[in-house]
C-alpha positions as CSV (number, residue, x, y, z in Angstrom):
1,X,-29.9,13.5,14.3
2,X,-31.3,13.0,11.1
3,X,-29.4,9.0,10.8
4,X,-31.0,8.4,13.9
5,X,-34.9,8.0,12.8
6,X,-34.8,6.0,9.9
7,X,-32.6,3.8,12.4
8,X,-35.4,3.8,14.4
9,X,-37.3,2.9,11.7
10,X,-35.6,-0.1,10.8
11,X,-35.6,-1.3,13.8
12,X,-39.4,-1.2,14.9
13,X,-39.4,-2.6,10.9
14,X,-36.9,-5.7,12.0
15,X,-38.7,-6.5,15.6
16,X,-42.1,-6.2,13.8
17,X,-41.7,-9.1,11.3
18,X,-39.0,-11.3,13.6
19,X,-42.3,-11.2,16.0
20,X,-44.8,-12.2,13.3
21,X,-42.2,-14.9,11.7
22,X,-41.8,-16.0,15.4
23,X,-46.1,-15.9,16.3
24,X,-46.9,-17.7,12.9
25,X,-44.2,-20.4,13.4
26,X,-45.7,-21.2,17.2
27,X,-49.2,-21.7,15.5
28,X,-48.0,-24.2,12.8
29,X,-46.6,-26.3,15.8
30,X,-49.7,-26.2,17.7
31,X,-51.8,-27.3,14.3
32,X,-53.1,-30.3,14.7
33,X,-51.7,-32.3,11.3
34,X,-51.4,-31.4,7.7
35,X,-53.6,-34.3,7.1
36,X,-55.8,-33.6,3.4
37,X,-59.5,-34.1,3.4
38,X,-59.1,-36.9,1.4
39,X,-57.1,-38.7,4.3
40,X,-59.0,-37.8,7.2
41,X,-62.3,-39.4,5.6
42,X,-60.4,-42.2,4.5
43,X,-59.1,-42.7,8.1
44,X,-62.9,-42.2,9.4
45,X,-64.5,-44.3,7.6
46,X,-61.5,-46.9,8.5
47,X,-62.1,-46.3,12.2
48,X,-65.9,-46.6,12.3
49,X,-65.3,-50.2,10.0
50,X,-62.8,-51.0,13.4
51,X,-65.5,-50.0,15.9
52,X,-67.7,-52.7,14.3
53,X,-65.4,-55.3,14.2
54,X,-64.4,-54.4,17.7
55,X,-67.9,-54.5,18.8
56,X,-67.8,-58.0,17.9
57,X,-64.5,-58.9,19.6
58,X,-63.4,-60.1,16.3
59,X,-60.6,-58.2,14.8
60,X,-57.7,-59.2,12.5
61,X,-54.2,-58.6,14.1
62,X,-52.4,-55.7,12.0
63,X,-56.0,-53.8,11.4
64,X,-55.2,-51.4,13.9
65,X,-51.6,-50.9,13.0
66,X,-52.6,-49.8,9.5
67,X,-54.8,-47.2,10.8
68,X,-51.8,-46.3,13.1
69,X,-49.7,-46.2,10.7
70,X,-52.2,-44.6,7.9
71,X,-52.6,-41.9,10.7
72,X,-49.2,-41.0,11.2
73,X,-48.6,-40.9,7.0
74,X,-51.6,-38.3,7.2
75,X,-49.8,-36.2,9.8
76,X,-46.8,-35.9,7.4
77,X,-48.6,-34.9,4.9
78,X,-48.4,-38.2,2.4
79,X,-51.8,-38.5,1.7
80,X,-51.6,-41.3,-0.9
81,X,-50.1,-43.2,2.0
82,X,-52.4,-42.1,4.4
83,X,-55.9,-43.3,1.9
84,X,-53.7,-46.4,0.7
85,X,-53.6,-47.8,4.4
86,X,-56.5,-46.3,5.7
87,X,-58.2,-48.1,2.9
88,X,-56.2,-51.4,3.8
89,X,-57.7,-51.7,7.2
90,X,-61.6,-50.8,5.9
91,X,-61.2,-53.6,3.9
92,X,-59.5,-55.7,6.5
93,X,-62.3,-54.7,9.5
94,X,-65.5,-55.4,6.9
95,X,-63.9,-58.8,6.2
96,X,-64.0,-59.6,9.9
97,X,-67.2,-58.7,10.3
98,X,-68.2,-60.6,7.6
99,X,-65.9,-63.7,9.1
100,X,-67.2,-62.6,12.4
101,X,-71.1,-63.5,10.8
102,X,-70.2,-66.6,8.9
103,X,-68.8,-68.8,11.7
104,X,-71.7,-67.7,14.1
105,X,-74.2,-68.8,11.1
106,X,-72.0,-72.0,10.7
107,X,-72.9,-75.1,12.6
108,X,-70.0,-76.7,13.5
109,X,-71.8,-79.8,15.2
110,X,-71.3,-83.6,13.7
């Protein structure tokens, strides 16, 4: 009789953490990224640049697979990745809104 309670013991003990390991690892699946602070304003600030250059209808072709990818680098946690190409298609949206304003400022008439 006296084996049988620290049997018990163990046992509530065992269930106990195999239910908090199995709780905590559901939550880390359901977490959105493990994207750093650093990368998510990077990617912001490349997204609003995109908007503008969208708003134009003047956007360079692999601007929006940088983000993509930039975004998916972010999720797997590279964040130097993430900033480097987030960074890449800032520049590349400003520049096509800046192309965007210098051929509608050009004349292109003989």
């Amino acid at each position: 009789m006296k084996i049988r309670l620290p049997v018990k013991l163990l046992t509530a003990a065992l269930l106990t953490s195999a239910l908090s390991i199995g709780c905590s690892a559901q939550q880390s699946k359901g977490s959105a990224s493990m994207a750093s602070p650093e990368a998510t304003a990077a990617i912001a600030a490349a997204s609003a640049a995109i908007k503008k250059a969208k708003a134009n209808d003047w956007i360079w072709r692999d601007t929006e697979k940088f983000l993509k990818k930039a975004k998916a680098a972010a999720d797997k946690g590279d964040t130097a990745t993430a900033v480097k190409l987030a960074n890449k298609a800032k520049f590349q949206a400003e520049a096509a809104v800046i192309q965007y304003n210098h051929e509608m400022s050009t004349s292109r008439g003989f």
